[in-house]
N, C-alpha and C positions, 0 to 999 in steps of 0.2 A: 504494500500500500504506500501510497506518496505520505512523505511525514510530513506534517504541518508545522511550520517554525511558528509559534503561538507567545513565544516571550518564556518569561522566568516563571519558573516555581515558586513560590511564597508561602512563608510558613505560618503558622496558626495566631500569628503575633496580630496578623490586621485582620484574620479571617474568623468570624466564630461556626466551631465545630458541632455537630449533633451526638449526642453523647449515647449509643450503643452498644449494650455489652449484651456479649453471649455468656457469660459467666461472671456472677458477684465473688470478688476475694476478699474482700474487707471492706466495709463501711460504719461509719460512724459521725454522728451530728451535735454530741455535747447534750443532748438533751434530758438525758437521765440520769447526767455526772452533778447536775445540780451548780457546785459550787464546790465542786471537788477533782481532783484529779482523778480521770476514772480508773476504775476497776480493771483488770486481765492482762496485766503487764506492760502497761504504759508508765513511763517515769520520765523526771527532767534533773536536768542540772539545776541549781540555784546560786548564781556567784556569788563571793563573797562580798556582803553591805553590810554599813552599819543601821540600817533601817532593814530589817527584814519583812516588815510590813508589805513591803513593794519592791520584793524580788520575784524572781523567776516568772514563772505563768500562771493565770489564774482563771475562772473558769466562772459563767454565768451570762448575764443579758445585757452587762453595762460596765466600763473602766471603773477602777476605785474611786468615791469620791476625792482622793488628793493625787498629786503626782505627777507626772510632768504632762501626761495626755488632758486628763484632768484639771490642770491650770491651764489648756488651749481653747479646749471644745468639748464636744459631744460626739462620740460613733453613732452613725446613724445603727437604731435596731438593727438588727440581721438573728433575732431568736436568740440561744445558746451558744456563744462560743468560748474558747481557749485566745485567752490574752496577755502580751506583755508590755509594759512600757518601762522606760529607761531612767525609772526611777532611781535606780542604786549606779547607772552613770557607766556599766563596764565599759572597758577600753581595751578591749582585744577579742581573738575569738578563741582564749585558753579560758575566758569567763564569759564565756558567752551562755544565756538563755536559753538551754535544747530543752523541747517538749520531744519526747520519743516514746514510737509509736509501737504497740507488740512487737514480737518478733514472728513471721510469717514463712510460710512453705510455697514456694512459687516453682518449684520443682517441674510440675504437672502441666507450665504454663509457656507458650511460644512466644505469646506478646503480652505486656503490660500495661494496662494505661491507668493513670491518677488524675483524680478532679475532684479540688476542694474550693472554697472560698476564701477569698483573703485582701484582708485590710492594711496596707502597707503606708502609715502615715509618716515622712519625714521631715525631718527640718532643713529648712534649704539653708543652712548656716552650720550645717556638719555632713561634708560630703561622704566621711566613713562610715555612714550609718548601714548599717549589710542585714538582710533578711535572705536566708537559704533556706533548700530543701537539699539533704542530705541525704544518705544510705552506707549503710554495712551487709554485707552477704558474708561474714563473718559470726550473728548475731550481739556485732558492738564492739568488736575488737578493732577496728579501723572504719576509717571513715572517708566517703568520695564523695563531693559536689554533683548533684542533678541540674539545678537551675538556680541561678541568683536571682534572687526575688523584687530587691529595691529597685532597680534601673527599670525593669520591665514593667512591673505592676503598680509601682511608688506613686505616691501623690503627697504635695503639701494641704493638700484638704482630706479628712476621711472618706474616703469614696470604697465603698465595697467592691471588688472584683468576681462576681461570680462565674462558678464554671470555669474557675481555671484550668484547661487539659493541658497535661503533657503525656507523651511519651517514654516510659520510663523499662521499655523492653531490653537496650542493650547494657543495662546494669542488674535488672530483678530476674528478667525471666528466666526459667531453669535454674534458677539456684533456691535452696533449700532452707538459708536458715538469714532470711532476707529481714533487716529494721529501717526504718525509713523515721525520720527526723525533722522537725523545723528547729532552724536556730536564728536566732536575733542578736546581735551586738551594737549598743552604740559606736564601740571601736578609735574612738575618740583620744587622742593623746594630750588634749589641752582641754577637756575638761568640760566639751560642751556636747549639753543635752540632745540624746534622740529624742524621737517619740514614742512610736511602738507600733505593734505588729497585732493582727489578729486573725485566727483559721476556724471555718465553720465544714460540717457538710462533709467532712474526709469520704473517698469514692475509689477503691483498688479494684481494676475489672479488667477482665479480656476481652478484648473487642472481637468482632467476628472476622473472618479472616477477609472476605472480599464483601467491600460496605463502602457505596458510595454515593455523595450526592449535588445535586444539583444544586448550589447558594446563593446566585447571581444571573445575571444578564443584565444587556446594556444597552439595547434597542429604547427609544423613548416612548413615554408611554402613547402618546398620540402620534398615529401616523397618515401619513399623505397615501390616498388613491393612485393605485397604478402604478408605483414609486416600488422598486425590491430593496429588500430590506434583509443584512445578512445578521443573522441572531448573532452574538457571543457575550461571554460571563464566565464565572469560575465553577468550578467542580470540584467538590474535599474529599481526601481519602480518608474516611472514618474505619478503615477496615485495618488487620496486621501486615496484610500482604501491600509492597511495592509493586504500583500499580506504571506498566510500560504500557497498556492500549486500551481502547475501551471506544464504543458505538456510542456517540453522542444524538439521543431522537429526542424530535418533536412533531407537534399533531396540533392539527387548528381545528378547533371546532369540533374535536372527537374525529375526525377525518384522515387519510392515510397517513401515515409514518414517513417522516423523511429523515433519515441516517446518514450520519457523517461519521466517518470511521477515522479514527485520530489514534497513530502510532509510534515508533519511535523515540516515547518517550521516557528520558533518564530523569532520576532523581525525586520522582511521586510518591513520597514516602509516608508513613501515619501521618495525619495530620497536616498533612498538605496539601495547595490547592492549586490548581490548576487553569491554567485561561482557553477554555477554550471557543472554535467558529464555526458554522456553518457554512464556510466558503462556497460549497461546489451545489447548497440547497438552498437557497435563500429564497425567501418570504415575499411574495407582494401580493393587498390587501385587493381585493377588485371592486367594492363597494363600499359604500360609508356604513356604520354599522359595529357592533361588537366583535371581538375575535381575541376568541381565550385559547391558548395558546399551552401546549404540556411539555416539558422539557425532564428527559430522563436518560438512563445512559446503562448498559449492559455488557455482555460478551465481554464483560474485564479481562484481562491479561488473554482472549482468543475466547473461549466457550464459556468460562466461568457466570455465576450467576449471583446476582447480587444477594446477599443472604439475611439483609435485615430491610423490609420493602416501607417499612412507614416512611423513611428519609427519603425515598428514591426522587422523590418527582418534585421539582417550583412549577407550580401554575401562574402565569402570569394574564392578566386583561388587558386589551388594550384600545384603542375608540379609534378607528379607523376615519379622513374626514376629508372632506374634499381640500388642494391645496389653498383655496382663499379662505379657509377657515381656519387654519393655521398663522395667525398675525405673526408679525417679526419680533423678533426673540432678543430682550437686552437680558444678559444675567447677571449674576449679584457676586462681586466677591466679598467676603468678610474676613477678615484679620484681627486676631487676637495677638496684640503686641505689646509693645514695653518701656518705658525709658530709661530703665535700667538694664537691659537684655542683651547681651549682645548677639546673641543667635539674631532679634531681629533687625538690629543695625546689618548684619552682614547679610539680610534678607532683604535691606532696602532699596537698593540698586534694581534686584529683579524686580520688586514690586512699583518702582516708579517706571519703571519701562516697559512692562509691562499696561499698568494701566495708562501710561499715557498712551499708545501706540491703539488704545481698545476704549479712550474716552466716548467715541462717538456710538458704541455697540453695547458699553457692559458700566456697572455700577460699583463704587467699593466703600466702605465702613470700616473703620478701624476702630476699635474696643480697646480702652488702653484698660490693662490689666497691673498689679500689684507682684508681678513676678520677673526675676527672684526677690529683686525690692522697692523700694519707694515708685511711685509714680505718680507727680502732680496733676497729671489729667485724670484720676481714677476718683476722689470724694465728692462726687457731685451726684446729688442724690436721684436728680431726674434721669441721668442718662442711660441706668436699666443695664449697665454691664453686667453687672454682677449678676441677673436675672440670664442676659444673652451666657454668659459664662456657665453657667450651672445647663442652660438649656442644649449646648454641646456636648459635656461634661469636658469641657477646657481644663486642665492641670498644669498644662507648662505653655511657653511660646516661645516665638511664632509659632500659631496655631491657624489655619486656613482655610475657607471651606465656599467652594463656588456652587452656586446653587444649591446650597444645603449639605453638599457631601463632601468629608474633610480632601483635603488639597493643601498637601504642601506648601508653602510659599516660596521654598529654595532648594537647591542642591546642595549645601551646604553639609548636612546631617551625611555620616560614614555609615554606614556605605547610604549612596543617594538614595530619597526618593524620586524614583523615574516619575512616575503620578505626581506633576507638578502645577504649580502658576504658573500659566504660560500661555503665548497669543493659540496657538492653535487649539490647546483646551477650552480657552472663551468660546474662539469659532463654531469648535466642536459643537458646544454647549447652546449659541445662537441657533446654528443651524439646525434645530432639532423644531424648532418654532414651538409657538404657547398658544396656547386655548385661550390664554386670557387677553385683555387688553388694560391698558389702565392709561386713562387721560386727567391728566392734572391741570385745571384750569387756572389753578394761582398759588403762586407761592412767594408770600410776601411777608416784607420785617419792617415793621412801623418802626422806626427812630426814636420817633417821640416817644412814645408808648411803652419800647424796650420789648414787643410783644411781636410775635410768629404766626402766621396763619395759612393754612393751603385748603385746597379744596380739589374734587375732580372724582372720577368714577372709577367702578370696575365692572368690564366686559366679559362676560365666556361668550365664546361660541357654541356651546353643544351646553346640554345639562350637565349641571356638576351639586352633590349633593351636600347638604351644609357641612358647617366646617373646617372650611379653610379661615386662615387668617389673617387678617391684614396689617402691615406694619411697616410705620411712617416713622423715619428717622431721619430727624435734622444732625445734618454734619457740619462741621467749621473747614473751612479749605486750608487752612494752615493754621500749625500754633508751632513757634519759636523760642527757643530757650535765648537766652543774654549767656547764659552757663551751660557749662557741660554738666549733669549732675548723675550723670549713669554713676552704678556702683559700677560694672559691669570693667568699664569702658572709662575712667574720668581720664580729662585733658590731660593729664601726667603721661597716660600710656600712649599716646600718639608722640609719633617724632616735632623736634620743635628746633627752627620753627616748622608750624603744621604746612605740609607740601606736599609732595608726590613720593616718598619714604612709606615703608613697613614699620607699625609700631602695631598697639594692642597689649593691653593687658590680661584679657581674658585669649582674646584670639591673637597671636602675635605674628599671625600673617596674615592683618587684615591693613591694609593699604590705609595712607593717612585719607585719602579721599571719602573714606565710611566718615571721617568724624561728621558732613552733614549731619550724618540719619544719625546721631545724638544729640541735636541740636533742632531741626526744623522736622516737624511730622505732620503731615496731610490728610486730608478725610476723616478729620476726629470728629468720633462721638460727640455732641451736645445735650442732646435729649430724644426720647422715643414718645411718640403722641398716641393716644394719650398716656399710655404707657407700656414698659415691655413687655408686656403681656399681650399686648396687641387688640384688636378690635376683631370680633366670629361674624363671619358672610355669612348669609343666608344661602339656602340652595338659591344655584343659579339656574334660571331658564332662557336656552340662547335667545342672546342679542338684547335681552332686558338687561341694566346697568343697575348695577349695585351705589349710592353716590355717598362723599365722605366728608366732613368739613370739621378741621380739627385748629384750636388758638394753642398759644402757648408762650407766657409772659418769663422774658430771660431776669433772672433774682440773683445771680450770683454771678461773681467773677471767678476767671478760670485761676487753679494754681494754689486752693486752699487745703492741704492734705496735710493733714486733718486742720478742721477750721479753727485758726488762732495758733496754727504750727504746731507745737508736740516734736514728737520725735520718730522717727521710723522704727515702725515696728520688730523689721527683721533685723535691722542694725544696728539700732539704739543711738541713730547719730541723730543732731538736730535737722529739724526741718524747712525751708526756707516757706516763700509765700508767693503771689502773684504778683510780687514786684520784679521778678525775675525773668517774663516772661513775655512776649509779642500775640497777638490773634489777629487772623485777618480779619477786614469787618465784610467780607464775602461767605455765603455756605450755600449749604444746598439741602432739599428734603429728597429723599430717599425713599420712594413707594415700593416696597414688595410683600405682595402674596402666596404667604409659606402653609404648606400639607403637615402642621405642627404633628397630626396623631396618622398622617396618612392617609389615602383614597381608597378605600378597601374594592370600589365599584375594580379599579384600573391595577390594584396590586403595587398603589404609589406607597413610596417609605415615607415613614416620619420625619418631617424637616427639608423635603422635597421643598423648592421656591418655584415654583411655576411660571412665576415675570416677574420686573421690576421695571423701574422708571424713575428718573431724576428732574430735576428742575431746579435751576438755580434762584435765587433768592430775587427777588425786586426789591428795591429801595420805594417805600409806596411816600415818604416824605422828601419833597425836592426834584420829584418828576416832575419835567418840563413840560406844561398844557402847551400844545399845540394847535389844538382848537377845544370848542367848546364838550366836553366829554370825549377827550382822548388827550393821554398822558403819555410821554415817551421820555425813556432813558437807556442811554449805552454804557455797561462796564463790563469787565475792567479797561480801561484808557489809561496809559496806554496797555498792551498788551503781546504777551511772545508767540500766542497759538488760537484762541478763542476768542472773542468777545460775546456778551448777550444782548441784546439788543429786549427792553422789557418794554411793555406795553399796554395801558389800559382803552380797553374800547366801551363807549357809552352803546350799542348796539354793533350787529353784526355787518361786516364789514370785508371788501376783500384787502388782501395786504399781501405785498410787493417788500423786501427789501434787497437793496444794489449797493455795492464797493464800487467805486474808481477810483483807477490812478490819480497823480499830479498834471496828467497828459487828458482827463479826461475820457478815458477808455474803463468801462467797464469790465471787471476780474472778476465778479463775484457777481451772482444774485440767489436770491430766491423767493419766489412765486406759493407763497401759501395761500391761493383761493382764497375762501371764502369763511372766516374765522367768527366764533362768536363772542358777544359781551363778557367782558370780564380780563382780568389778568392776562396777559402770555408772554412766555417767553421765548424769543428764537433764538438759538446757536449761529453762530457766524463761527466757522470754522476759517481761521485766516496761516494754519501751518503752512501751503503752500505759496504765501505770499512773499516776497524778500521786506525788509525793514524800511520804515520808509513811512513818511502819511499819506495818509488816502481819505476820501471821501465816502460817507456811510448817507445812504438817502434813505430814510422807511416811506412809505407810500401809503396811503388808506385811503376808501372813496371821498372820506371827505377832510384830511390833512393829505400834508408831508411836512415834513424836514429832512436838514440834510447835515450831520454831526460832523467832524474832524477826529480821524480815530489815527493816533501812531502804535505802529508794529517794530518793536524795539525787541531784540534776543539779546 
């Protein structure tokens, strides 16, 4: 058979598993042990503290009222489980914290797999804090690392991990007198605090030998008439066996079977996934209409048969619709970044190139987040990060997510993410087109007033059933430090004077040219209207509009973290204020409609964005009347790439605007028909123009004027 070059294998780290077993070897949930260490040959170390109060592990529904987790926060419930925290402060892993688990007979067994729960909280101000899972096939006489727990699972918030699988066949299986372990260490040599660790749900089983399934695809969920459309997505090896081939089918509609046979392939091992395509079958819808669609896959390794069938099959829906019912597609990226980070300083070159090269097609938001420290754009109460952060489950950044689904924002991370921010990902992501529409008739910022307002609707095309959500977020176009104040990154670690040199503190090969992006950052957060939570659509019935009209009075100045200064939390340094700091007096509102819990009709995931829409800000104080009910203004003047030209009309009206040169020749125009009453804004795209002034005329039936606009780089 022809092999299909389908990309890389990926292991269970991005991909979640279906948990399978043909045989229970050991299980255990904490539930009966109460507040004790159980019963049947489980025992732990306990280092040496002078508080034994809050040593080693301890066992129930909740941390001790004191102690170092205990003076942070709260674990969220998770039932019964086994916990430790770094109250007694160990500093190595010869006192380290092992909870160990009986001693078991794995003799009998060809493959192994484990799946427990776990809570891995650290402190981002002690990087030796180590959480393992251990084994002895001795029963305890020596001891060898399975998987390191903090790097992969770790969080500085408590976030539960469940279902953790691993793989633990080429250490337990076939041997006889097998103990498996967790150990915790702060590991600390100067004295500072972990936090701690906690396991629910322990799960030892043999998987079936040939178990595989279908956990993806990537076709959109709305498609164009008459258009072929070639399916691919991932497929996991849940089974013991290393999987080299297998029949990838699908069936529309209950209708014949179309197989793609995919061979040649190395390296498919438990728990791993695989990409694969329907190259040589591919799909086109011939009427508008439903089309549920079964993907499943067999003849593993040549005749083999799949042996656990509940996993086998993704069904997926999809709404088939003629091409003018598919409107043009802007999508949304989002960025969870830092002023302190230097991961995302060395992300900011991609991301301004990015988005500026895809201003005119796609949308971006930046969330400034508290990680690993301080961040003055982060205490302000309306702007709903913290709400956007919990709704991703965000833990570190850069963190990235275009239309809903996480995205990289660099190649920076070892080894890369290939799955990145990038112009053809956007395209990608346009070119799929939206059901929806969304028109924004105004979006304006009274001066006087210090207050925001927008307005405009939302379109489907086709029915779509309540649900989705809408969500308007005002952004600031720039905010400017006077200081460097990364911890990350301070002015110390760049070569001086600052030039075209290699410096870096954190990163010591990052070129002085990064120091911008710790200094000037774009697309920030301001506020989410009316809040992050957003606003619930009603079912839609095509072509009826949804309509939206949200105010929102600016109360605070940027740069107060926390209000009246303090100190930073993770550092304990002082904190400065909003004296520190530049804002441009430009922004923009941000319309997008996100599938917060899913479209169960189409098979869409949770946090799907459907479209989005921007619109930059009017100045509605200081607009130029032109004539009697119509208001006109151009910024920014001068300008390197865009201007807006905003506009208010007393009644509907067609509108004309043109550029010309100093010579009199027109470079530019555009021809918007026939517009209605209210706000608007239009984009004058002026990148291909050279520098220089030129001539801006707006036209309406019943004005004109004609502005002076310079294009300066």
């Amino acid at each position: 058979m022809k092999k299909l070059l389908l990309g890389a294998i990926v292991t269970l780290a991005s991909i979640v598993s279906t948990k399978a077993q043909q045989a229970t070897i050991f299980q255990y949930n904490f539930s009966t042990s109460g507040t004790n260490l159980p019963a049947g040959g489980w025992s732990q170390d306990k280092s040496a503290s002078s508080d034994v109060d809050h040593t080693g592990w301890y066992f129930g529904t909740s941390f001790p009222s004191s102690g170092s987790l205990a003076a942070i926060g709260t674990v969220p419930a998770h039932g019964t489980y086994a916990f430790v925290d770094d109250y007694d402060h160990n500093t190595g892993h010869t006192d380290a914290d092992t909870l160990y688990l009986p001693v078991k007979d794995f003799s009998a067994y060809q493959h192994v797999l484990i799946s427990f729960d776990l809570m891995f909280w650290y402190n981002p101000s002690n990087l030796g804090e180590l959480g393992r899972l251990i084994i002895s096939t001795n029963g305890g006489s020596t001891w060898t690392l399975i998987k390191g727990l903090a790097g992969t699972y770790g969080s500085i918030y408590p976030v539960w991990n469940d279902s953790v699988l691993l793989d633990i066949s080429s250490f337990a299986a076939g041997q006889s007198n097998v103990r498996l372990a967790f150990m915790y260490s702060n590991n600390s040599t100067t004295g500072i605090k972990g936090y701690g660790m906690a396991i629910a749900n322990i799960d030892v089983f043999e998987p079936f030998n040939y178990d595989m399934s279908v956990i993806t695809q990537n076709v959109p969920y709305f498609l164009r008439v008459n258009q072929a459309y070639t399916f691919s997505g991932y497929i996991n090896n849940d089974g013991g066996d290393t999987i080299s081939s297998f029949d990838l089918n699908y069936s529309v509609n209950g209708g014949a079977t179309k197989t793609q046979t995919i061979s040649g392939i190395t390296g498919l091992h438990t728990l791993y996934a695989y990409p694969w395509v329907t190259t040589s079958v591919p799909f086109t819808p011939s009427a508008a209409g439903i089309d549920t669609v079964k993907f499943w896959a067999d003849h593993l390794n040549g005749s083999n048969v799949d042996q656990n069938h509940p996993n086998d099959t993704l069904t997926q829906t999809f709404q088939a619709l003629a091409p003018s019912d598919l409107p043009t597609r802007q999508s949304l990226y989002e960025e969870f970044t830092g002023q302190s980070c230097v991961f995302c300083m060395v992300a900011g070159p991609n991301l301004d190139s990015v988005s500026g090269k895809n201003a005119s097609n796609s949308n971006i938001i930046k969330y400034h987040v508290p990680i690993p420290g301080r961040d003055f754009m982060y205490d302000i109460t309306d702007t709903g990060v913290s709400v956007r952060q919990a709704y991703y489950g965000v833990n570190s950044a850069p963190q990235g997510f275009l239309d809903g689904t996480y995205l990289n924002p660099s190649t920076y991370l070892s080894p890369p993410i290939t799955q990145r921010y990038s112009t053809p990902t956007v395209k990608g992501e346009n070119a799929l087109g939206s059901i929806c529409t969304i028109n924004i008739t105004s979006a304006a910022f009274d001066e006087k007033k210090d207050s925001f307002s927008i307005a405009g609707s939302v379109t489907a095309n086709a029915a779509l059933p309540a649900g989705l959500t809408l969500q308007v977020a005002l952004t600031i176009d720039s905010i400017t430090y006077k200081y460097d104040l990364s911890t990350d990154d301070p002015t110390k670690s760049f070569a001086t004077p600052i030039g075209n040199g290699n410096g870096g503190y954190s990163d010591p090969n990052a070129a002085d040219s990064y120091y911008q992006y710790v200094l000037k950052f774009p697309h920030v957060l301001e506020a989410m209207l009316p809040s992050a939570s957003g606003t619930s659509l009603g079912a839609f019935t095509a072509s009826v509009p949804q309509s939206f009209t949200f105010g929102w009075k600016q109360h605070h100045p940027w740069g107060q973290y926390p209000k009246g200064g303090g100190t930073d939390p993770f550092t304990g340094k002082p904190m400065g204020d909003s004296t520190v700091y530049d804002s441009s007096s430009t922004g923009q509102f941000v319309v997008f409609v996100q599938a917060d819990t899913g479209v169960k009709n189409y098979h869409m995931p949770a946090g799907y964005i459907l479209q989005s829409k921007s619109a930059s800000l009017s100045n509605i104080t200081g607009m130029q009347e032109i004539s009697s009910g119509i208001y006109f203004e151009m910024y920014p003047n001068p300008t390197n790439n865009t201007t807006n030209v905003a506009f208010k009309l007393d009644k509907s009206q067609n509108v004309n605007v043109a550029v010309y040169n100093m010579l009199g020749q027109q470079v530019y125009s555009l021809n918007e028909g026939n517009m209605s009453a209210g706000m608007h804004i239009i984009e004058v795209n002026c990148s291909a123009l050279p520098n220089g002034m030129y001539f801006v005329k707006f036209n309406a039936d019943n004005a004109s004027t004609t502005n002076k606009l310079l294009i300066q780089r």
